[in-house]
N, CA, C and O of each residue as an XYZ file, in Angstrom:
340
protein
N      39.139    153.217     93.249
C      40.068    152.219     92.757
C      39.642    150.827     93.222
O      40.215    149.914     93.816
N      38.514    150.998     92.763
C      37.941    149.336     93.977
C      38.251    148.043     93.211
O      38.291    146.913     93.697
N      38.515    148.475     91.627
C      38.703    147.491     90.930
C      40.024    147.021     90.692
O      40.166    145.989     90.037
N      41.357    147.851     91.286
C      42.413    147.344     91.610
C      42.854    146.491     92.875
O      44.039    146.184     93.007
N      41.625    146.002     94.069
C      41.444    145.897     95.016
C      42.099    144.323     94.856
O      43.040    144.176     95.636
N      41.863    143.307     94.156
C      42.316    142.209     93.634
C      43.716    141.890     93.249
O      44.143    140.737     93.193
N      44.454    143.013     92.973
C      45.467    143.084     92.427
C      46.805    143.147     93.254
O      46.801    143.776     94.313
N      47.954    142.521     92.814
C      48.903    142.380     93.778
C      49.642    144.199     94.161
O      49.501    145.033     93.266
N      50.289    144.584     95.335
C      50.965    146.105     94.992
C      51.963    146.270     93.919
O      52.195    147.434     93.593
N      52.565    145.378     93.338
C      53.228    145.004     92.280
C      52.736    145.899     91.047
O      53.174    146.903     90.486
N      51.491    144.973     90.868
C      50.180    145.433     89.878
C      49.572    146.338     89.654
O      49.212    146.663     88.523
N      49.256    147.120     90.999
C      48.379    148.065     91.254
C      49.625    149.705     90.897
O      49.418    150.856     90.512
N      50.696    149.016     91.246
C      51.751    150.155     90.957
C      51.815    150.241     89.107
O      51.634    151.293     88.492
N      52.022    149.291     88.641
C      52.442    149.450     87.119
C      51.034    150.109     86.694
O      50.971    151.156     86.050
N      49.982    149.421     87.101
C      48.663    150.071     86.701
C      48.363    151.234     87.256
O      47.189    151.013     87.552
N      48.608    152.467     87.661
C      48.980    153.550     88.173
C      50.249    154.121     87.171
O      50.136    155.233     86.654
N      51.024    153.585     87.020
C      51.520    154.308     85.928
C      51.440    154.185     84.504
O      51.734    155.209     83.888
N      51.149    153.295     83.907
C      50.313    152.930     83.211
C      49.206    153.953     82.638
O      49.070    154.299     81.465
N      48.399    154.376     83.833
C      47.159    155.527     83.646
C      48.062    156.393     83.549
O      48.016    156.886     82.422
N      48.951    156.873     84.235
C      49.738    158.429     84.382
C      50.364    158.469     82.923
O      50.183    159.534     82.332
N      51.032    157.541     82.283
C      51.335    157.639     81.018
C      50.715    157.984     79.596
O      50.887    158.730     78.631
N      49.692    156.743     80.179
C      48.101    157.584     79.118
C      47.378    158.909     79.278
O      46.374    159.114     78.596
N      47.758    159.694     80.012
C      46.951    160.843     80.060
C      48.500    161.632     80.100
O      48.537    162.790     79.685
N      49.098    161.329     80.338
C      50.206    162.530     79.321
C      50.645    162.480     78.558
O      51.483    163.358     78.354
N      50.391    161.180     77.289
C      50.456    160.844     76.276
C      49.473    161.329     75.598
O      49.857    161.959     74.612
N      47.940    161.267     75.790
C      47.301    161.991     75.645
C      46.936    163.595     75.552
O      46.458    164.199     74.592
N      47.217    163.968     76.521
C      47.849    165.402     76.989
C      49.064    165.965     75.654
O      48.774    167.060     75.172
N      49.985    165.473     75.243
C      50.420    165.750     74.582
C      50.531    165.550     73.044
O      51.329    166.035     72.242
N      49.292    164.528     72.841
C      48.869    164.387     71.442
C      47.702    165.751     71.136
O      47.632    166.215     69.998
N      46.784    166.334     72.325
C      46.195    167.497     71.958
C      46.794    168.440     71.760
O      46.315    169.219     70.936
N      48.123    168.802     72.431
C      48.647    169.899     71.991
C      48.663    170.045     70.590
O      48.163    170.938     69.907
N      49.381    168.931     70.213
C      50.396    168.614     68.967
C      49.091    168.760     67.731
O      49.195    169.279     66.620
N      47.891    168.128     68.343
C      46.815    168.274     66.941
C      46.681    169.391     66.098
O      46.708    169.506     64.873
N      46.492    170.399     67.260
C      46.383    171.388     66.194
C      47.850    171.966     65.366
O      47.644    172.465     64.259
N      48.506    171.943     65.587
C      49.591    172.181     64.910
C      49.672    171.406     63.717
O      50.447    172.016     62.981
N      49.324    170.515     63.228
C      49.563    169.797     62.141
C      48.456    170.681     60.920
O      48.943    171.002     59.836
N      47.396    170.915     61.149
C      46.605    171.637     60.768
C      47.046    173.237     60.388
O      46.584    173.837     59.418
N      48.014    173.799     61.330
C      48.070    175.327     61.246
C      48.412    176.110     60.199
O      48.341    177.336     60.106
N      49.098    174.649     58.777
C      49.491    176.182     57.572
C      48.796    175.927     56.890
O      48.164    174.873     56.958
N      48.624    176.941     55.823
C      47.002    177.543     55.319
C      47.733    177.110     53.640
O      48.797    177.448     53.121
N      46.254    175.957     53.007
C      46.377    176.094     51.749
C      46.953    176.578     50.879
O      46.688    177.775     50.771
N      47.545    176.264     50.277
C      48.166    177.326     48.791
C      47.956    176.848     47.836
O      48.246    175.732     47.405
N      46.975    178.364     47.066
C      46.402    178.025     45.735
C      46.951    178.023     44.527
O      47.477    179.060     44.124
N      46.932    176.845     43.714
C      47.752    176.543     42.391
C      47.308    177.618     41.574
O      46.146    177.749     41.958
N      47.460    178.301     40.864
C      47.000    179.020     39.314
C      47.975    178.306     38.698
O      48.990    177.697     39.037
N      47.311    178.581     37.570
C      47.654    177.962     35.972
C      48.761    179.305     35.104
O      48.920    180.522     35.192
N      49.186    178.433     34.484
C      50.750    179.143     33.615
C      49.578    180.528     32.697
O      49.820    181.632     32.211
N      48.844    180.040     32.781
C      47.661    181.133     32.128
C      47.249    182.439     33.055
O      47.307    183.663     32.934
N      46.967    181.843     33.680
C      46.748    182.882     35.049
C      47.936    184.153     35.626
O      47.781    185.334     35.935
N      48.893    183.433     35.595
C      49.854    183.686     36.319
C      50.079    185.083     35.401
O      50.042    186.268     35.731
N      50.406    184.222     33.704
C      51.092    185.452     32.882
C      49.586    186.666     32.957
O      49.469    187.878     33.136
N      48.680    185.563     32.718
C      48.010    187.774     33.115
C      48.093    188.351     34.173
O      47.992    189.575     34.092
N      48.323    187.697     35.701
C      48.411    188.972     36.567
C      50.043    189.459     35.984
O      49.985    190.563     35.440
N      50.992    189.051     35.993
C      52.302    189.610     35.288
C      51.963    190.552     34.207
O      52.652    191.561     34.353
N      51.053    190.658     33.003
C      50.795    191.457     31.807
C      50.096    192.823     32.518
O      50.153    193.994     32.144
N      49.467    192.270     33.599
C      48.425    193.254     34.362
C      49.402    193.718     35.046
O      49.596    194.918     34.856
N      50.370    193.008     36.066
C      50.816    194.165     36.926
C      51.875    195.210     36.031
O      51.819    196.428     36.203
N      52.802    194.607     35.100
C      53.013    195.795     34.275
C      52.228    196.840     33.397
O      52.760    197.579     32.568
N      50.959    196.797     33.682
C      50.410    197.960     33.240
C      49.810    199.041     34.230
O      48.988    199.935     34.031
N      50.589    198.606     35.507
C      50.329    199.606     36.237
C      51.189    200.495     36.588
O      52.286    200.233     36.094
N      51.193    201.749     37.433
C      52.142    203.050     37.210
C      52.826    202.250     38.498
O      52.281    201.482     39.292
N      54.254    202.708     38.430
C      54.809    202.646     39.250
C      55.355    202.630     40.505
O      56.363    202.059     40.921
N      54.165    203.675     41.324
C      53.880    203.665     42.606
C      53.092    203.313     42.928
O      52.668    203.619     44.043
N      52.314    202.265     41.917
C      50.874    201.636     42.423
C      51.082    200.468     44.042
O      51.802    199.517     44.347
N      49.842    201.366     44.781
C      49.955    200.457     46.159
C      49.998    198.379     45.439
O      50.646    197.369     45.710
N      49.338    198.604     44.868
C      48.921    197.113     44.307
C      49.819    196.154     44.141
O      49.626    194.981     44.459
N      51.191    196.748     43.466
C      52.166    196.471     43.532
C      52.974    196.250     44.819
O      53.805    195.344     44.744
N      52.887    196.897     45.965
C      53.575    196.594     46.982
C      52.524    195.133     47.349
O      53.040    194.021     47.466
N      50.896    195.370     47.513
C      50.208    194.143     47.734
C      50.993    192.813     47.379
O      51.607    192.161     48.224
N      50.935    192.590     46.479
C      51.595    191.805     45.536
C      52.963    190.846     45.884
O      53.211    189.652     45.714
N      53.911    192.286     46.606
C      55.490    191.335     46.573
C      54.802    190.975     48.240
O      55.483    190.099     48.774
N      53.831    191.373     48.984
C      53.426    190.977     50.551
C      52.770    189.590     50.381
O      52.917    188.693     51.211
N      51.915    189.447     49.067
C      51.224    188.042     49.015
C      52.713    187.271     48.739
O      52.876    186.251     49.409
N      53.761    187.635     47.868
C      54.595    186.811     47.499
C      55.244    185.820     48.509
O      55.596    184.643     48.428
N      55.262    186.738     49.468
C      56.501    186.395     50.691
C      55.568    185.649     51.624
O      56.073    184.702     52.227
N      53.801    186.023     51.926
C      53.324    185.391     52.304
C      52.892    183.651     51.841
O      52.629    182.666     52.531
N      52.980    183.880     50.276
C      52.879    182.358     49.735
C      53.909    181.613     49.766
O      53.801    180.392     49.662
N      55.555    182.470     49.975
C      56.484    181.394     50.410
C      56.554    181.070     52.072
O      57.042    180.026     52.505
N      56.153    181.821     52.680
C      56.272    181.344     54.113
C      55.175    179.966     54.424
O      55.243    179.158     55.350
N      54.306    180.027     53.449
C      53.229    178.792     53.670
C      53.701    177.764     53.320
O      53.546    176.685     53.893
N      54.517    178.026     52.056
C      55.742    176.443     51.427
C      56.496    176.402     52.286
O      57.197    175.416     52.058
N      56.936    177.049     53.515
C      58.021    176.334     54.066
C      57.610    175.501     55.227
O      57.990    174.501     55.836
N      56.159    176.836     55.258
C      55.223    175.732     56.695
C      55.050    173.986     56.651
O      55.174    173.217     57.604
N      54.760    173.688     55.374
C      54.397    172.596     54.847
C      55.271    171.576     54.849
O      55.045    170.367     54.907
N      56.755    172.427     54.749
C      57.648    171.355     54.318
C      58.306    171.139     55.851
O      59.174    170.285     56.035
């Protein structure tokens, strides 16, 4: 601290906290980074798209696993809209 050596105890105190503020201000802007980042894309399809997987999934039998796939992506693509919002 040799370069606070000049400085009144006044000074040397605010500048001491000062640093302590910036590094837990800091400290708590890394947490926070990644979180802004954490919900995952969601991909648009087109009114085209959409109706063929709908034409497609009704042509499958009724206990098709594919179908359970399906209502799991659903619930997974709304939990990403709410991440967002």
């Amino acid at each position: 601290m040799r370069m606070l050596k000049g400085l009144s105890r006044y000074s040397r105190r605010n500048y001491r906290r000062l640093l302590i503020v910036l590094m837990i201000s800091s400290f708590l802007t890394a947490c926070n980074a990644g979180s802004f980042s954490s919900c995952p894309v969601i991909v648009e399809y087109s009114n085209q798209t959409e109706a063929q997987v709908d034409h497609d999934l009704a042509l499958l039998p009724p206990n098709s696993p594919v179908k359970d796939f399906m209502k799991d992506y659903s619930v997974l693509r709304n939990e990403a809209r709410a991440c967002l919002q």
